[in-house]
C-alpha positions in Angstrom: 52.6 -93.1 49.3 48.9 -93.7 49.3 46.2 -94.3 51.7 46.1 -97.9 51.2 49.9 -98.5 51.4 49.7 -96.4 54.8 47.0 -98.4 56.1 48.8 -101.3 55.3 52.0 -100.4 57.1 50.0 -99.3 59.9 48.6 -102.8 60.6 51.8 -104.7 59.6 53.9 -102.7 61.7 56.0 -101.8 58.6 57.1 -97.9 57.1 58.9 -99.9 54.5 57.2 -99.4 50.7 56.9 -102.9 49.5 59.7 -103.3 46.1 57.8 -103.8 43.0 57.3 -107.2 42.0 56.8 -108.6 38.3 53.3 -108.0 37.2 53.2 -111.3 35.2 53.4 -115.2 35.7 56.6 -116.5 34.7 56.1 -118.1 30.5 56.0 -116.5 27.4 53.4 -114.0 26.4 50.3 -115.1 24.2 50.0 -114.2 20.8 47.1 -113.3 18.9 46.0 -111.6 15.2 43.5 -110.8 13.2 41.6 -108.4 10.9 39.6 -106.3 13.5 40.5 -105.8 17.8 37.3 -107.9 18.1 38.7 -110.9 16.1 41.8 -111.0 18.5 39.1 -112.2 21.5 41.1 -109.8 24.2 40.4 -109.9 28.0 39.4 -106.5 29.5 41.8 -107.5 32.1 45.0 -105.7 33.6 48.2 -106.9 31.2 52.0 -106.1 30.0 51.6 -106.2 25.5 54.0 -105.4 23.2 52.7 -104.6 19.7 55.0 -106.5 16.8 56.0 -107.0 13.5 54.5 -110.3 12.4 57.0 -111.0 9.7 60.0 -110.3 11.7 58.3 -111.3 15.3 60.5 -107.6 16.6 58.4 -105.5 18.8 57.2 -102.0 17.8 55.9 -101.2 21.0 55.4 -102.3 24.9 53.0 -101.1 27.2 50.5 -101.9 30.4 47.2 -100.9 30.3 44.4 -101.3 33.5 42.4 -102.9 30.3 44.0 -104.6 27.1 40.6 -105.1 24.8 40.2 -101.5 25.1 43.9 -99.9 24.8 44.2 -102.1 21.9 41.1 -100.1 20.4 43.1 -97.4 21.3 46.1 -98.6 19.2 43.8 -99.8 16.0 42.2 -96.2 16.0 45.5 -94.5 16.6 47.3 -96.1 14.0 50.1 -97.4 15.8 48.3 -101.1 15.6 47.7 -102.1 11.7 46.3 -105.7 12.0 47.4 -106.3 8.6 51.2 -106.5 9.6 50.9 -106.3 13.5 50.2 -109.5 16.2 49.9 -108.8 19.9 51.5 -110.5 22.5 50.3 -110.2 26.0 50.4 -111.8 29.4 47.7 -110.7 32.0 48.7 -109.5 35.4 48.9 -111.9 38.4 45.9 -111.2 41.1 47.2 -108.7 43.4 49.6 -107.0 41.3 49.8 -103.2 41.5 49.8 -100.5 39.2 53.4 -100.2 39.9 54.0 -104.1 39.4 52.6 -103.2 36.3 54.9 -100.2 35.4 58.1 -102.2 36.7 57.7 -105.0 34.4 56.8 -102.4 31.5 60.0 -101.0 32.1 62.0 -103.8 32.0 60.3 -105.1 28.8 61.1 -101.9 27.2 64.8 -102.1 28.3 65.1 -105.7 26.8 63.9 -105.3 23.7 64.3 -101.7 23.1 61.1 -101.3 20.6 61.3 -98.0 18.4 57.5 -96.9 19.4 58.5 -96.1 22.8 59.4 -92.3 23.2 59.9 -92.8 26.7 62.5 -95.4 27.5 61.4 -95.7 31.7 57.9 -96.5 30.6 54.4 -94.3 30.2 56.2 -91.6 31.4 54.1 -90.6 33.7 55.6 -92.3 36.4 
C-alpha cells in the first residue's frame, strides 16, 4: 500500500484499499489512422488502446500507458504498430483514475478480446 492510500485511510477513517474501478467513461473507444504517430493527432494523456487490424477491425494488442502519443511511438519504432495495416483505438482515463484503475480495465480488455500480442494474459505483467 502506498503513502498516499495510507494517508487517505488515515483521514477517512478507513484500512480498507479502495476496489479498482474502470479507468474509462462508459462508450466505445475512438479510432484513429494514418501514415506517421504524428498524423494520428494523439493526446499525451493517460489511456486503455488496443492496437488492430484495420481490415478485419480484430485487435492485435491492448495496453495502458501513463502517455498514449508517446507509447504509440514506442509501438511504430518497435514494430508491433505498422500504420499501413494497423488503426488505434483508445479511450482516455477518467480524472482521478489510478494506475491500478488503469491496469484493471487493461485486464479485462485483454480477457474480452483475447488479442495474440499479449504474452501476458493479466496485463503488463508487472503487476
Amino acid at each position: 500500500m502506498g503513502f498516499l492510500q495510507s494517508l487517505l485511510n488515515a483521514v477517512t477513517g478507513t484500512d480498507q484499499p479502495r476496489a479498482p474501478q474502470s479507468a474509462l467513461s462508459r462508450g466505445r473507444m475512438k479510432r484513429v489512422s494514418g501514415s506517421t504517430v504524428r498524423e494520428l493527432d494523439l493526446p499525451p494523456k493517460p489511456a486503455v488502446y488496443r492496437i488492430v487490424e484495420k481490415a478485419s477491425a480484430k485487435p492485435k494488442y491492448v495496453g495502458q500507458t501513463d502517455n498514449l502519443r508517446r507509447r504509440m511511438g514506442q509501438h511504430r519504432a518497435a514494430g508491433t504498430l505498422n500504420l499501413k495495416r494497423d488503426a488505434v483505438e483508445y479511450a482516455e482515463a477518467q480524472g482521478g483514475a489510478t494506475k491500478d484503475d488503469l491496469c484493471h480495465t487493461e485486464v479485462k480488455h485483454i480477457k474480452k478480446h483475447q488479442p495474440p500480442g499479449n504474452s501476458y494474459r493479466g496485463g503488463n505483467g508487472r503487476r
